[in-house]
C-alpha positions as CSV (number, residue, x, y, z in Angstrom):
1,X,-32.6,-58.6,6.4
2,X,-32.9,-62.3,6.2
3,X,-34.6,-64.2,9.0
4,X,-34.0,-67.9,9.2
5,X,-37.0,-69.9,11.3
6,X,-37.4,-73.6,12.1
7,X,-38.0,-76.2,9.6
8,X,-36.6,-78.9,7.9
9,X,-33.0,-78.3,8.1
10,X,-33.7,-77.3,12.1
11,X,-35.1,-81.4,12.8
12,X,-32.2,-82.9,10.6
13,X,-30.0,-81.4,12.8
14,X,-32.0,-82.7,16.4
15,X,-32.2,-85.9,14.7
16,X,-28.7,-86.4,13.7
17,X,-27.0,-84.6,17.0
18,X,-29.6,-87.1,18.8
19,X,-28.6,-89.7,16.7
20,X,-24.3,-89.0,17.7
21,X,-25.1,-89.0,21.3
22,X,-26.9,-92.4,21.4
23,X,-24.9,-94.3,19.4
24,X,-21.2,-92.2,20.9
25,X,-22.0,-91.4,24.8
26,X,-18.9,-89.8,26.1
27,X,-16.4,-92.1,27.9
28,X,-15.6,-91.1,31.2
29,X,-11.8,-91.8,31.7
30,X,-10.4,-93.4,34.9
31,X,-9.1,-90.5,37.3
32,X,-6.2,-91.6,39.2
33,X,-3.7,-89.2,41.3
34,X,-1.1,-88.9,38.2
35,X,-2.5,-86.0,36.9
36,X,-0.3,-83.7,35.4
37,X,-0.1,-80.3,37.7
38,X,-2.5,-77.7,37.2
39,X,-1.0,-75.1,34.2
40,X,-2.0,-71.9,34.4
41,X,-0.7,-70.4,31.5
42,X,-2.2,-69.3,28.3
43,X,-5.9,-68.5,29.6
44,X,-8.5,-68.5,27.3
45,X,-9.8,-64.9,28.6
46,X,-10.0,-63.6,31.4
47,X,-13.3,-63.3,32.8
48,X,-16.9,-63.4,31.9
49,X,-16.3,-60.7,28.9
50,X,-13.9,-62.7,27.3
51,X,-11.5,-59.4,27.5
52,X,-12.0,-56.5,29.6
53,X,-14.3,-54.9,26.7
54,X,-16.7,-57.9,26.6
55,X,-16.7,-58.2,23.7
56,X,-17.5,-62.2,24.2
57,X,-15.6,-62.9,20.9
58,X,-13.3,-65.7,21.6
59,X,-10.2,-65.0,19.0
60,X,-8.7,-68.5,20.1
61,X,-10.8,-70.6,18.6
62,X,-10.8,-72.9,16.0
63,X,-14.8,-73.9,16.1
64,X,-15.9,-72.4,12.6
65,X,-19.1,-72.7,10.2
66,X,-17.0,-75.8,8.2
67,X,-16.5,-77.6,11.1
68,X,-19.4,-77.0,13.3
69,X,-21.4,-80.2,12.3
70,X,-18.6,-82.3,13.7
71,X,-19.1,-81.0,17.6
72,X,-19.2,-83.9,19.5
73,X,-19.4,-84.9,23.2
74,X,-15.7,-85.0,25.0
75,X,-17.1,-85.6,29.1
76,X,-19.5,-84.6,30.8
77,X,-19.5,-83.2,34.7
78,X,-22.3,-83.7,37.4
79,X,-22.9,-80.1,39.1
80,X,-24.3,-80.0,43.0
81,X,-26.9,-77.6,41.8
82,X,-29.8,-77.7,39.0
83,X,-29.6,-73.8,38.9
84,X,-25.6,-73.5,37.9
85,X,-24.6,-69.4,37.5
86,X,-20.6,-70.4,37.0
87,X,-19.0,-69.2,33.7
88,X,-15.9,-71.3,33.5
89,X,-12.2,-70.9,33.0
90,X,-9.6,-72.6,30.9
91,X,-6.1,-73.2,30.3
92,X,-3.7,-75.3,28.2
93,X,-4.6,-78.0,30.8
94,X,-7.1,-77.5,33.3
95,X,-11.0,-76.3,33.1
96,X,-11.3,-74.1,36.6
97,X,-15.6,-74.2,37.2
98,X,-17.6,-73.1,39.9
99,X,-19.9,-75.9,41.4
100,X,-22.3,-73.9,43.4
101,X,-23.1,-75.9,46.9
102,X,-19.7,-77.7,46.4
103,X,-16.8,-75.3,46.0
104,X,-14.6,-74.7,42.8
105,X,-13.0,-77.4,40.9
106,X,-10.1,-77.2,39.0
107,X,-10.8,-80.5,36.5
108,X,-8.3,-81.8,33.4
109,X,-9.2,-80.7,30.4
110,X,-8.7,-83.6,28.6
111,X,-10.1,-86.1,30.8
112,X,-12.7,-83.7,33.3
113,X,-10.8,-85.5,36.5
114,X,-10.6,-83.6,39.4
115,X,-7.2,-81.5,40.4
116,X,-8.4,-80.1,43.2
117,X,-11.3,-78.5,45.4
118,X,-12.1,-75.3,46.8
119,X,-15.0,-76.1,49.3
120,X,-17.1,-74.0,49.2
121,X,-21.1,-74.0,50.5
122,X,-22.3,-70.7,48.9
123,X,-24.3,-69.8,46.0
124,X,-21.2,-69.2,43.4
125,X,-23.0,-67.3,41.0
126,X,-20.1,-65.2,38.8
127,X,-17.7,-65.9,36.5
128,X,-14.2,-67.7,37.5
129,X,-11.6,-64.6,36.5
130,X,-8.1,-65.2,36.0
131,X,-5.4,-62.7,37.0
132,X,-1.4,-62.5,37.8
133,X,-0.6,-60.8,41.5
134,X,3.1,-61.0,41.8
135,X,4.4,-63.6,39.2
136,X,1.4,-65.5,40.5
137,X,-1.3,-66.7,38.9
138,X,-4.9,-66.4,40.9
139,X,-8.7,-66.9,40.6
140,X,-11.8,-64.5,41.8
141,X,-15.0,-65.9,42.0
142,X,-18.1,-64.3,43.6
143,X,-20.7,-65.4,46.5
144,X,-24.1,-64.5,45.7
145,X,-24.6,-63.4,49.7
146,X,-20.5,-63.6,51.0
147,X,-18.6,-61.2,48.6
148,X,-15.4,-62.1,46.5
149,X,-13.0,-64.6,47.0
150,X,-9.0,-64.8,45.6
151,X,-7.7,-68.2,45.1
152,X,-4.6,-69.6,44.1
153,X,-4.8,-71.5,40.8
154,X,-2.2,-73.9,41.1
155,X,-3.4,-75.1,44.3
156,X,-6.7,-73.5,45.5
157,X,-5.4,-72.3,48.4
158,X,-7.5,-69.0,50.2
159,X,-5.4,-66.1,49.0
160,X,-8.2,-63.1,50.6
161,X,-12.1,-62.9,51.2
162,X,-14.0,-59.4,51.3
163,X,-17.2,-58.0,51.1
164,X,-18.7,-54.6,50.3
165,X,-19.6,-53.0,53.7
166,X,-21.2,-50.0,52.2
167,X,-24.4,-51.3,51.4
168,X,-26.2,-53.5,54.8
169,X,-27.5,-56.5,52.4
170,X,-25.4,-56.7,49.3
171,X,-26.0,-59.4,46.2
172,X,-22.9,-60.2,44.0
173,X,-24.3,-61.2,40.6
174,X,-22.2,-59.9,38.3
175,X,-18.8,-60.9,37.7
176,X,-15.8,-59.1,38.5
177,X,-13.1,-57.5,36.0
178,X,-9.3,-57.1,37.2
179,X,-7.4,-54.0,35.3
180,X,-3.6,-53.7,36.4
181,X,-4.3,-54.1,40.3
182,X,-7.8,-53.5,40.9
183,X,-10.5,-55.5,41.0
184,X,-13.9,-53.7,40.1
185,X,-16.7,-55.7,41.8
186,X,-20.5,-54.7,40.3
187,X,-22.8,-54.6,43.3
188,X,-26.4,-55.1,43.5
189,X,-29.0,-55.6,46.9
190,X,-31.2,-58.9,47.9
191,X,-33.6,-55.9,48.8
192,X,-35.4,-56.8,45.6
193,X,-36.3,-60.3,46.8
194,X,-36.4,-59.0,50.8
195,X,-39.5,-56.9,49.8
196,X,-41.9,-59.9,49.8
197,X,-41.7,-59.6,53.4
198,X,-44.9,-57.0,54.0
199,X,-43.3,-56.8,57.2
200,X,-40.0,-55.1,55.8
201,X,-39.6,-51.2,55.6
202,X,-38.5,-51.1,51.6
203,X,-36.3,-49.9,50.9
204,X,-32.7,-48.2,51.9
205,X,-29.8,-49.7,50.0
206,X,-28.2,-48.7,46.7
207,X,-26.2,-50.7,44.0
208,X,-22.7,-49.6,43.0
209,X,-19.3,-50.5,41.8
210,X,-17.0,-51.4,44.1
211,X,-12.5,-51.2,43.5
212,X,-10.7,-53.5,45.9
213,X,-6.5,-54.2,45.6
214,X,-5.8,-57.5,44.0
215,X,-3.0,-58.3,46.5
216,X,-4.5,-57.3,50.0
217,X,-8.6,-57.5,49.2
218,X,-8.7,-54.1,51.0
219,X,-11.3,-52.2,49.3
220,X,-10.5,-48.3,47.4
221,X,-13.5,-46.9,46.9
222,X,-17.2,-47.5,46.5
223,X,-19.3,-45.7,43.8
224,X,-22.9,-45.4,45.0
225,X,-25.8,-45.0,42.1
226,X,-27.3,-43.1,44.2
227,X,-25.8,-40.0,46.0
228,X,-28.7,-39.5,48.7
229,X,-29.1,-41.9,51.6
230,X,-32.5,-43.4,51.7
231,X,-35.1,-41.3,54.4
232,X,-38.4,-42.1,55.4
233,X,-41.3,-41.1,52.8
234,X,-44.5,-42.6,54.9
235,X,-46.1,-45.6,56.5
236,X,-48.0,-48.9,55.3
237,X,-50.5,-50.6,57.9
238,X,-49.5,-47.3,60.1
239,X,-46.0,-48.8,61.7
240,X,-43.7,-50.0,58.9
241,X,-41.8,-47.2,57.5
242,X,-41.4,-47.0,54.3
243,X,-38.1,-45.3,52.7
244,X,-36.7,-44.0,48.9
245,X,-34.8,-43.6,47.3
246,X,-33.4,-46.7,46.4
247,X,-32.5,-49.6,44.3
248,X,-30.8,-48.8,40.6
249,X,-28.4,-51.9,41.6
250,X,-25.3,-52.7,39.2
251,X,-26.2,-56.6,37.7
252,X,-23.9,-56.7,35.4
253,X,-20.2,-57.4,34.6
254,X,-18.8,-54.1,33.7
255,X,-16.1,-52.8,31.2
256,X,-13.2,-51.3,31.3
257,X,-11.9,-48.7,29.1
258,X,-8.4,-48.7,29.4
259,X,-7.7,-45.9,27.1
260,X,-10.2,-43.3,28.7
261,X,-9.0,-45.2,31.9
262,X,-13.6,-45.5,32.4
263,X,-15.4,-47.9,33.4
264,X,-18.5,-48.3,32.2
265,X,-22.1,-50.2,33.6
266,X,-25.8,-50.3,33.5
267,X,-28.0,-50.4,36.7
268,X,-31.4,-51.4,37.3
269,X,-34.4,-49.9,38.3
270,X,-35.7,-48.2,41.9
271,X,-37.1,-49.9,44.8
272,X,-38.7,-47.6,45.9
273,X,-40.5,-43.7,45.3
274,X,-38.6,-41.5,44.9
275,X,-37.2,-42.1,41.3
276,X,-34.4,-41.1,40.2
277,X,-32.2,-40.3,36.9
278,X,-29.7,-43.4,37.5
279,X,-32.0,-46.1,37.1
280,X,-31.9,-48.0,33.8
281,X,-28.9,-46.3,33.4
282,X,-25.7,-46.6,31.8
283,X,-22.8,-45.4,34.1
284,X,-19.3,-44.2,33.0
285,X,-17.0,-43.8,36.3
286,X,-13.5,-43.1,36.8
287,X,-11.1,-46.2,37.0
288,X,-9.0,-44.5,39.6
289,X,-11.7,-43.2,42.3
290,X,-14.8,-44.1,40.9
291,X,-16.1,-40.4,40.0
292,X,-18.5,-40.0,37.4
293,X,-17.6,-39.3,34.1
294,X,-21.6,-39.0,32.4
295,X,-24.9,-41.2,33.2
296,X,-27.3,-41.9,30.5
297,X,-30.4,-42.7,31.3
298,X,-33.5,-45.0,29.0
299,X,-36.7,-45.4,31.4
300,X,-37.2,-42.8,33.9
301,X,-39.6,-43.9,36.9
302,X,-38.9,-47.7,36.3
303,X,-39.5,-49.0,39.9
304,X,-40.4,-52.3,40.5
305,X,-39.5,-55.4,43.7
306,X,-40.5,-59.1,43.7
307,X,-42.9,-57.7,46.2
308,X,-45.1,-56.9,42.5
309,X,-45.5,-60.6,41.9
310,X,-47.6,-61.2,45.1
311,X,-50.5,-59.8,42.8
312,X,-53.0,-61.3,45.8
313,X,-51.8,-59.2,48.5
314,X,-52.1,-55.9,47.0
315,X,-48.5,-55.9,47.9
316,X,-47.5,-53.0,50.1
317,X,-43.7,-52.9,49.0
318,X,-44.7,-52.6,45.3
319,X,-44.0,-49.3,44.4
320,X,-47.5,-47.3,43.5
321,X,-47.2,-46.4,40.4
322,X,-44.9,-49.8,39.5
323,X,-42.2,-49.7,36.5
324,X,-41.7,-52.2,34.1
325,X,-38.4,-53.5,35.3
326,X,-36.7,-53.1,32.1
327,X,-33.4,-52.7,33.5
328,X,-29.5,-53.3,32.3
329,X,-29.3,-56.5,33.9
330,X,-27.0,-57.5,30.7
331,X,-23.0,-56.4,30.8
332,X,-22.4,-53.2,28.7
333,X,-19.7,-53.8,25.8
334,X,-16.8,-51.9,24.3
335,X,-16.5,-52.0,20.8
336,X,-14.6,-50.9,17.7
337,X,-16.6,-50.5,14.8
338,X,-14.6,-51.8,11.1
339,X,-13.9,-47.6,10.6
340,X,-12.1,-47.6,14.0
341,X,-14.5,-45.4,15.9
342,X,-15.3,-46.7,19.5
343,X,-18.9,-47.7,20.4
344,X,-20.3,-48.2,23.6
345,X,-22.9,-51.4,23.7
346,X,-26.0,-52.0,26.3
347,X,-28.9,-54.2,25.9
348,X,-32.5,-54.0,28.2
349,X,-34.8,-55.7,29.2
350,X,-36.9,-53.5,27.0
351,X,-36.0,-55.4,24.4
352,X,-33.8,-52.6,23.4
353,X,-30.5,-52.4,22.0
354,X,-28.3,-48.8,22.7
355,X,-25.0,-47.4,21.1
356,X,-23.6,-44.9,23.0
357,X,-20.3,-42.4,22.3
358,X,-18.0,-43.9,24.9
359,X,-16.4,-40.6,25.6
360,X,-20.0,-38.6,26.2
361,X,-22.9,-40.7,26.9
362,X,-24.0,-39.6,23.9
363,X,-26.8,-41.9,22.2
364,X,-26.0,-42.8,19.1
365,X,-28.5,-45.3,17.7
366,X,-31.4,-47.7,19.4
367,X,-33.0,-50.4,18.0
368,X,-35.7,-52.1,19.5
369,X,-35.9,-56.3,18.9
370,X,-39.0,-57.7,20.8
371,X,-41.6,-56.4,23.4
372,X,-39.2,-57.1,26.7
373,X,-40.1,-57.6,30.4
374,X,-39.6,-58.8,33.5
375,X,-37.2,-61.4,32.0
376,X,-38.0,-60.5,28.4
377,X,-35.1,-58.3,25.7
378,X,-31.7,-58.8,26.6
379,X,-31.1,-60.7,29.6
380,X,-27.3,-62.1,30.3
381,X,-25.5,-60.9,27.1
382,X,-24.7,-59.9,23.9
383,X,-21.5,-60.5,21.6
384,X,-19.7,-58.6,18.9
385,X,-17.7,-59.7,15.7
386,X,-15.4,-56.6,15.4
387,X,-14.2,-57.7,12.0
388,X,-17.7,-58.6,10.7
389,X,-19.1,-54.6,12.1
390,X,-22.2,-57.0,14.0
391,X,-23.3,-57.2,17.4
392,X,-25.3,-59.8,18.2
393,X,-28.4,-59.9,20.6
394,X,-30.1,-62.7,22.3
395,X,-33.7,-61.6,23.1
396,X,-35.5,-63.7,25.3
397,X,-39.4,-62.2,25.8
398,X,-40.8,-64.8,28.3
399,X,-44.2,-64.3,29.9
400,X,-43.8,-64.9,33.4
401,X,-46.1,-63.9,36.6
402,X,-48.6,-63.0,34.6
403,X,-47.2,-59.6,34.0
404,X,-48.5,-57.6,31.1
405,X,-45.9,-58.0,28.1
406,X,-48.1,-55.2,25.7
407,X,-47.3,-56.7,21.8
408,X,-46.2,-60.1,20.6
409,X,-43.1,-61.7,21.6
410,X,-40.4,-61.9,19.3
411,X,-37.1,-64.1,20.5
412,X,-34.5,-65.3,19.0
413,X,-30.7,-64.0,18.0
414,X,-30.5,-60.7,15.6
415,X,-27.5,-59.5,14.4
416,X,-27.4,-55.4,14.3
417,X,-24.7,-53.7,12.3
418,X,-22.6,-51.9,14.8
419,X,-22.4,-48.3,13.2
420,X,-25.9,-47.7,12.9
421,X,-27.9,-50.5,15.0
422,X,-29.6,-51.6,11.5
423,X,-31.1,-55.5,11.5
424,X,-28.9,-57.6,9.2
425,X,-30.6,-60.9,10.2
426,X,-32.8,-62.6,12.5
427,X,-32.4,-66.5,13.6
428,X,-35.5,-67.9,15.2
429,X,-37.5,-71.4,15.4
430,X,-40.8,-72.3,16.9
431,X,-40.6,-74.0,20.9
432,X,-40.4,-77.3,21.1
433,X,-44.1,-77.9,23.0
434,X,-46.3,-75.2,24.2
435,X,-45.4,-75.8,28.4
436,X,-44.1,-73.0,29.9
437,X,-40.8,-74.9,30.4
438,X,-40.8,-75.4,26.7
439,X,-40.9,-71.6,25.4
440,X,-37.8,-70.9,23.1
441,X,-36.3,-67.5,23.7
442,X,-32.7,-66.2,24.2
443,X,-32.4,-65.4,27.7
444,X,-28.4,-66.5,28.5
445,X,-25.1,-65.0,27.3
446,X,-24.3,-65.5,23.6
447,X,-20.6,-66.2,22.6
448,X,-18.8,-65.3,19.2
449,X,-15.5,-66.6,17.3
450,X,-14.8,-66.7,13.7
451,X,-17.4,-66.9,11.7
452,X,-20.4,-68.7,14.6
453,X,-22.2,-67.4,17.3
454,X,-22.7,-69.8,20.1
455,X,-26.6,-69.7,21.5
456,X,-28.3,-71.7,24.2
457,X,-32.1,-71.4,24.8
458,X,-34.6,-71.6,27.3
459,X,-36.2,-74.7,25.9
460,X,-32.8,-77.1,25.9
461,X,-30.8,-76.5,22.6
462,X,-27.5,-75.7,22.5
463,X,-27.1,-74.2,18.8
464,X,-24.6,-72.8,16.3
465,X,-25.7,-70.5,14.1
466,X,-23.6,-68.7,11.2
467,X,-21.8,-65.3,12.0
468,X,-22.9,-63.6,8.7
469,X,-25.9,-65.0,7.5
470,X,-27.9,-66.8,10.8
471,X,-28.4,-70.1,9.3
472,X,-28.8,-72.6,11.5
473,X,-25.3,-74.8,11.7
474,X,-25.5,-77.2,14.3
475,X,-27.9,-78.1,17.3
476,X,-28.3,-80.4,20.1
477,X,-30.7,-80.9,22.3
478,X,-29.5,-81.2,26.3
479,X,-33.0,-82.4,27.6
480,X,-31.3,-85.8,28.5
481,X,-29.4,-87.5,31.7
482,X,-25.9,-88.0,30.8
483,X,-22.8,-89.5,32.4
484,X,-20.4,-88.2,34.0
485,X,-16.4,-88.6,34.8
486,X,-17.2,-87.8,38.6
487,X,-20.1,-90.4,39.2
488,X,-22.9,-87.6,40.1
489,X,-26.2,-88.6,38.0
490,X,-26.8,-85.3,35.9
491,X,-29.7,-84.6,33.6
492,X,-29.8,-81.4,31.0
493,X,-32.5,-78.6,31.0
494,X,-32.7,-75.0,30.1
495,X,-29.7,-72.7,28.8
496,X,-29.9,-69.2,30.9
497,X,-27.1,-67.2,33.0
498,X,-23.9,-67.2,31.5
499,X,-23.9,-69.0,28.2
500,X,-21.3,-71.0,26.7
501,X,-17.5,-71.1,26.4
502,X,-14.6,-71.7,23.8
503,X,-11.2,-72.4,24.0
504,X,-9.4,-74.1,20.7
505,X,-11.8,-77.0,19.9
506,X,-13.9,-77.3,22.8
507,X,-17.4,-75.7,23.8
508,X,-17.7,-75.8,27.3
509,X,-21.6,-74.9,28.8
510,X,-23.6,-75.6,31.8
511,X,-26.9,-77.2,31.0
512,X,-30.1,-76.3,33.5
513,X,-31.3,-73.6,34.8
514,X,-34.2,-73.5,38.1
515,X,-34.7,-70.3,38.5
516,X,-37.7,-68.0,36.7
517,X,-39.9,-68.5,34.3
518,X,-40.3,-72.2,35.4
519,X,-37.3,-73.6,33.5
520,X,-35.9,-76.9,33.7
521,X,-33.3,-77.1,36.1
522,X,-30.3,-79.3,35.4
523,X,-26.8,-80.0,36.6
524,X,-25.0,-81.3,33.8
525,X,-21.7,-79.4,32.6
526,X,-20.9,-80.3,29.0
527,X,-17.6,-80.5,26.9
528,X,-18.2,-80.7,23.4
529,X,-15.2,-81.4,20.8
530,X,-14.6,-80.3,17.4
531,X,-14.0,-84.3,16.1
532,X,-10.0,-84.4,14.7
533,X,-9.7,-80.6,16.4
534,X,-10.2,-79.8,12.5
């Protein structure tokens, strides 16, 4: 196992990307209303996942370990919101981003000028997922609070809204994935952050998945992770009732199996006491109804709300005893190993990695990476390179809240060979200061194509490292105000949520993120440029 750590090669690279930037800032061109119209063919993926496996390997991509030093800055886009949760789409022509507070945008890839607008005021927090209905080409996107939304692409035009109306306060975090004519929508519950209240009887609500018809919005069915309604199990301060089980909400994106004809996701942990065996789960449900096919389960008794970081109060809605929150808040990933056998992928918050038979629930191997937490191990993603037999995991293990976090940390990106979860290599550097805004760790989505994995960290790099060996290609640092083709002042700050994308020679990423662990927020959305498109 090789492990590659900052040094001297790490500041050549700051110094020259730094260096690039300063002396080529990227020119904002003129926007005018001659703008070709929007194309919507050829998408570069077609969700969060890359493909409906999330795999997160881009195979349309020319960025490669030759000509990774010669990224460069193409335009950059001023966001409405320092805490950006948008993964972005692309096509031939057009970049189709959500702009959280503003709407969706559907912006020129060559130039970043706007086509048109969606408005929208909500919290946009998933990815933008293409799909065809009818010879027509649409957009989903998710509201953190109002449910899913189906545009049209060439136009933006309001195609169908729904919510889930199964579940009394729903969260939409992760994105959702269209196979054929349904659209399978992961659903988790703002009861987690509702809890604080001492005031509110925690908890009742369940996560799920959720199937809805891609031409009416009408919803199919709605897989609860929990089969028992919550009921009353006591009192705090003698009239709020309290109530369990609950929680084990879906965060994640999930995947779809198209040869089982499964889908497969992880869920998080309880609310509330009771417990129960489908938290920090993996699930494997039926694509047509939603019936269970197997549930796996890592951490039994995991039950936790933000009601635990009031340490103060004594908090009534912290469950007694409280869990670790180590949940699958990451996407779980379908994989083909270099033999051809079929591996199901999930990474925790435990800092764990888990291969599991796709057919069975079966565990096949774990590995563990880092001590985990509350927003420690595997946070947003991980990323395979079928051809290379790796799978690649971002570990993030922040401190935050002054939570316990038993052992010392260990970040940074491992590569774990898919048939048996053994470390190949490790890629890590030192933080850039010792702030709590400055900690390096792994906490967004990772991205693969060729022979580089695309990483962004907590304390402001965006970096390239190499596929099969983890040495350090290319980094640049986004802690910087930059200008932009639409005129809104933008500034850089931490990489988190949904990572970076690639489509031929651009890198396209979102640059801040406000949210835990006291990041640096920012609102700058960045198109780098392989120089030449060699």
């Amino acid at each position: 196992m090789h492990r590659f750590s900052s040094g001297s090669r790490h500041l050549r690279l700051v110094f020259a990307a730094l260096l690039g930037s300063l002396a080529a800032p990227a020119i904002a061109a003129p926007c005018g209303t001659d703008l070709n119209p929007v194309s919507t063919e050829l998408p570069y993926g077609t969700g969060w996942g890359v493909d409906e496996r999330n795999t997160r390997y881009q195979t349309r991509s020319n960025l490669n370990a030759a000509n990774a030093d010669k990224l460069t800055l193409k335009w950059s886009y001023g966001l409405a919101s320092n805490t950006p949760r948008s993964y972005p789409l692309v096509t031939e022509n057009t970049v189709f981003l959500g702009d959280g507070g503003r709407g969706v945008v559907a912006l020129d890839r060559e130039s970043g000028c706007e086509r048109w607008l969606f408005a929208h005021e909500g919290a946009i927090s998933t990815a933008i997922v293409g799909a065809e209905l009818a010879g027509r080409r649409v957009l989903l996107f998710g509201d953190r609070t109002q449910g899913i939304y189906l545009l049209d692409a060439l136009s933006g035009e309001l195609i169908w809204h729904a919510m889930v109306e199964d579940q009394p306060l729903p969260w939409y975090s992760g994105s959702p994935v269209v196979a054929g004519d349904t659209v399978y929508v992961p659903v988790s519950s703002m009861e987690v952050a509702v809890a604080v209240n001492p005031l509110y009887g925690c908890c009742t609500t369940r996560g799920g998945l959720a199937a809805f018809d891609l031409a009416t919005g009408s919803k199919r069915w709605f897989r609860p992770t929990i089969d028992e309604p919550a009921a009353p199990t006591g009192r705090h301060w003698l009239f709020v009732q309290k109530y369990g089980p609950s929680g084990a909400t879906v965060w994640g994106t999930p995947s779809y199996d198209a040869a089982r004809a499964l889908v497969y996701f992880g869920t998080g942990q309880n609310y509330s006491h009771p417990t129960t065996d489908t938290s920090d789960a993996i699930f494997a449900v039926s694509a047509a109804d939603g019936a269970v096919a197997w549930v796996t389960q890592f951490t039994a008794d995991d039950a936790y709300t933000a009601a635990c970081n009031i340490e103060a109060l004594n908090h009534p809605n912290c469950p007694d005893p409280m869990g670790p929150d180590v949940d699958f808040g990451a996407p779980t990933m379908l994989v083909r190993t270099p033999q051809g056998r079929e591996l199901l992928i999930a990474g925790q918050k435990s800092a764990e990695a888990h291969a599991l038979d796709p057919a069975t629930g079966e565990v096949v191997w774990t590995q563990r990476l880092g001590r985990g937490g509350i927003i420690g191990g595997v946070h947003w993603g991980i990323a395979a390179n079928e051809s290379l037999g790796l799978v690649y995991v971002p570990i993030s293990d922040k401190k935050i809240f002054g939570f316990p976090s038993p052992g010392e940390p260990n970040p940074g990106l491992y590569a774990l060979d898919v048939n048996t979860g053994d470390r190949r290599w490790h890629y890590y550097r030192e933080s850039r200061c010792e702030a709590q805004e400055c900690v390096y760790g792994l906490s967004a989505a990772i991205t693969a194509a060729n022979d580089v994995v695309v990483t962004g960290s907590m304390d402001g790099y965006l970096e390239l490292v190499h596929a099969g060996t983890g040495e350090l290609l290319w980094s640049y640092d986004a802690w910087r105000d930059f200008a932009t083709v639409n005129g809104v002042p933008a500034v850089g700050g931490g990489f988190d949520a949904h990572g970076a994308y690639l489509a031929d020679d651009l890198l396209l990423v979102s640059a801040g993120y406000a949210y835990v662990g006291q990041q640096r927020g920012g609102n700058a959305f960045l198109v780098f440029e392989v120089a030449d498109g060699n």
